[in-house]
TIGUTI-554643 format. One record per residue (C-alpha): x, y, z; residue number from 1; residue in three letters. Coordinates in Angstrom, 2 decimals. Each point is the difference from the previous one (the first is absolute). Example, Ala and Ser with C-alpha at 12.3 -4.5 7.8 and 13.67 -1.06 7.14 Angstrom:
2
((12.30; -4.50; 7.80); 1; "ALA") ((1.37; 3.44; -0.66); 2; "SER") 
***
This chain:
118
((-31.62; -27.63; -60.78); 1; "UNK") ((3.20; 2.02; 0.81); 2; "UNK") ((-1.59; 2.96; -1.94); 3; "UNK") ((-2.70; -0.03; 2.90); 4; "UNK") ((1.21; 1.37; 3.19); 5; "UNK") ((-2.22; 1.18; 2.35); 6; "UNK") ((-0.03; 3.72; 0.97); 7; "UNK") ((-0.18; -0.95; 3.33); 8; "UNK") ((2.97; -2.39; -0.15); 9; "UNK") ((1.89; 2.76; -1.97); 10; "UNK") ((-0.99; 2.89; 2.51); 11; "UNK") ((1.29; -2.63; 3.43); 12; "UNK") ((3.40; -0.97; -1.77); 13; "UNK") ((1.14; 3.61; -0.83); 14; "UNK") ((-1.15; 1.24; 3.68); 15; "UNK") ((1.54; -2.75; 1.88); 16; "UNK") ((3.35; -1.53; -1.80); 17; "UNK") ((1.02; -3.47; 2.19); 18; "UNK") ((3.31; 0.21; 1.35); 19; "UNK") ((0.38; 3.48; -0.46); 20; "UNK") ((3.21; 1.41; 2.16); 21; "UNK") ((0.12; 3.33; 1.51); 22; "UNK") ((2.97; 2.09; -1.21); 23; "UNK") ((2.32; 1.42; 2.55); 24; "UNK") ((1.99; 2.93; -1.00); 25; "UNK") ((4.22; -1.23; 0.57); 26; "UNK") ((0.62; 3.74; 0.99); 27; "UNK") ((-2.36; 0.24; 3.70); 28; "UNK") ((1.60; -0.60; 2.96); 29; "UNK") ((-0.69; -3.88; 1.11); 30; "UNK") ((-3.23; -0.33; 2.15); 31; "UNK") ((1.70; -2.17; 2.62); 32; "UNK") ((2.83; 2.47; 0.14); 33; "UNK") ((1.66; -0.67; 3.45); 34; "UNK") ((-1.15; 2.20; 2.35); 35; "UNK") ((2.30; -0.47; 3.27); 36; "UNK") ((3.51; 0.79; -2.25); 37; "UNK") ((-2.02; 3.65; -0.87); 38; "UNK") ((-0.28; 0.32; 3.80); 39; "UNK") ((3.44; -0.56; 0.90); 40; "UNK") ((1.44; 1.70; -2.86); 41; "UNK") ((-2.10; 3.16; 1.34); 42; "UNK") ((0.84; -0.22; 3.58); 43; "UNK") ((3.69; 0.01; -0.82); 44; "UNK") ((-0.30; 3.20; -2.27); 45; "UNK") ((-1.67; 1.52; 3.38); 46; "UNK") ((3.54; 0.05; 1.67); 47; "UNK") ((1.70; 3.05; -0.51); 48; "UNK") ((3.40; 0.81; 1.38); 49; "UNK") ((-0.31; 2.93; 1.77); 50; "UNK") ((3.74; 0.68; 1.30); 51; "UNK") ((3.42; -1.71; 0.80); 52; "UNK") ((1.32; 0.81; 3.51); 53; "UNK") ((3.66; -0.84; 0.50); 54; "UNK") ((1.94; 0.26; 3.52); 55; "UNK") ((3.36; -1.04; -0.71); 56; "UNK") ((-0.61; -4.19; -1.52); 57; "UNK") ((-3.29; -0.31; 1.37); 58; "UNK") ((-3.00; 0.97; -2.26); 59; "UNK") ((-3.64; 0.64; 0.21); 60; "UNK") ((-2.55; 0.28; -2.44); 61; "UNK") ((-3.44; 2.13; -0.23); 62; "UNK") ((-2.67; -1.85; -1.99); 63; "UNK") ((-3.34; 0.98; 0.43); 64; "UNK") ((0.75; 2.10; 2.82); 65; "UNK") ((1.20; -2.68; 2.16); 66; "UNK") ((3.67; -0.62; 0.97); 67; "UNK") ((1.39; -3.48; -0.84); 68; "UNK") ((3.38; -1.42; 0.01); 69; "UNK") ((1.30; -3.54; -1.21); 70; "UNK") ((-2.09; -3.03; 1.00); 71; "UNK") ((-3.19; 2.03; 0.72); 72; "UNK") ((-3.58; -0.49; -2.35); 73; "UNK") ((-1.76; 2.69; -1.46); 74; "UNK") ((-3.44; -1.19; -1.63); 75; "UNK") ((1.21; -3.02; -0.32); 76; "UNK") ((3.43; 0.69; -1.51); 77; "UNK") ((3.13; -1.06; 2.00); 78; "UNK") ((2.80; 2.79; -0.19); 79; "UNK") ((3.18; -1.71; -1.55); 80; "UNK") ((2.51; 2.83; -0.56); 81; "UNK") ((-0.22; 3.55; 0.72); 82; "UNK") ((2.17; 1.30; -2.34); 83; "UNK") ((1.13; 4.37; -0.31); 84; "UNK") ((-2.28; 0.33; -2.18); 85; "UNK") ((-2.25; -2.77; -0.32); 86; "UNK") ((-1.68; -2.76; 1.87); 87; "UNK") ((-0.31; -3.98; -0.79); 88; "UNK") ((-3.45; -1.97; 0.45); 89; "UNK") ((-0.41; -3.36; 0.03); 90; "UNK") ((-4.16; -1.24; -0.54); 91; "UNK") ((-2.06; -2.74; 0.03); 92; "UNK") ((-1.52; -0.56; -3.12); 93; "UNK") ((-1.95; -3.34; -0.04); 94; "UNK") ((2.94; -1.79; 1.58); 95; "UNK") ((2.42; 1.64; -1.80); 96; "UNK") ((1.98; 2.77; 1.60); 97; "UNK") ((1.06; 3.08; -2.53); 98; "UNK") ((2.38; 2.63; 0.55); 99; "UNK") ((-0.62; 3.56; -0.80); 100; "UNK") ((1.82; 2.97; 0.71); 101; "UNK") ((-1.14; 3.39; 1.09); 102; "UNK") ((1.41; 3.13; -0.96); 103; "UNK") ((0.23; 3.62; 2.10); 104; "UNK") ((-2.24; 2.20; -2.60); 105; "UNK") ((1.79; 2.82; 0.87); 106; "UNK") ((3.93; 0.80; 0.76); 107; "UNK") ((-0.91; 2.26; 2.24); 108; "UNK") ((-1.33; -2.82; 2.24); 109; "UNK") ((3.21; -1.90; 0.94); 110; "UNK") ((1.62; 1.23; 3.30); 111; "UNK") ((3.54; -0.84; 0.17); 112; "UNK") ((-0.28; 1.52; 4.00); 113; "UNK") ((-2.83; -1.05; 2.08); 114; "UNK") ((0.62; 3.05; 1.56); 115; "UNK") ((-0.95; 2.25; -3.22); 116; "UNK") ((-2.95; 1.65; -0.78); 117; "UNK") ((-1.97; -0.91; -3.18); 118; "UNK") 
***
């Protein structure tokens, strides 16, 4: 009786297993990847620090083309510190606030005069 399978019954078990998983390959990014982290993570790589403007203590930065100074926001990124040569985020990132720092790209962008030229 076992020697007796029909071809039919052969041919439907070998095209459709039961309980047959799907394999995932371990080395693709994860399809529920968070998206909103990506988004933030981007927006704070758009900040670029532009210049350093000093006038004796008192300090002013050039991001984006815009003039900030201590307490102000940016795209949503509160100016901590405004450092010679670097500037001091703080963001919101899901509740969480991060620091970052931003550095001059070039020396030639830190005035230690207000009253220079670049």
């Amino acid at each position: 009786m076992l020697n007796k399978v029909s071809p039919l019954l052969l041919i439907s078990m070998l095209v459709s297993p039961a309980g047959a998983q799907v394999l995932e390959d371990p080395t693709r990014p994860s399809r529920t990847a968070p998206q909103a982290s990506t988004a933030v993570a981007a927006a704070a790589v758009d900040l670029q620090l532009e210049a350093v403007l000093q006038l004796g203590a008192s300090r002013t930065a050039v991001i984006n083309g815009k003039t900030v100074k201590p307490g102000q926001t940016i795209q949503g990124a509160v100016i901590k510190e405004i450092n010679p040569r670097s500037v001091v985020i703080a963001r919101d990132e899901n509740g969480v606030w991060k620091t970052m720092t931003l550095w001059v790209s070039q020396r030639g962008n830190v005035k230690t005069n207000a009253a220079e030229n670049y």
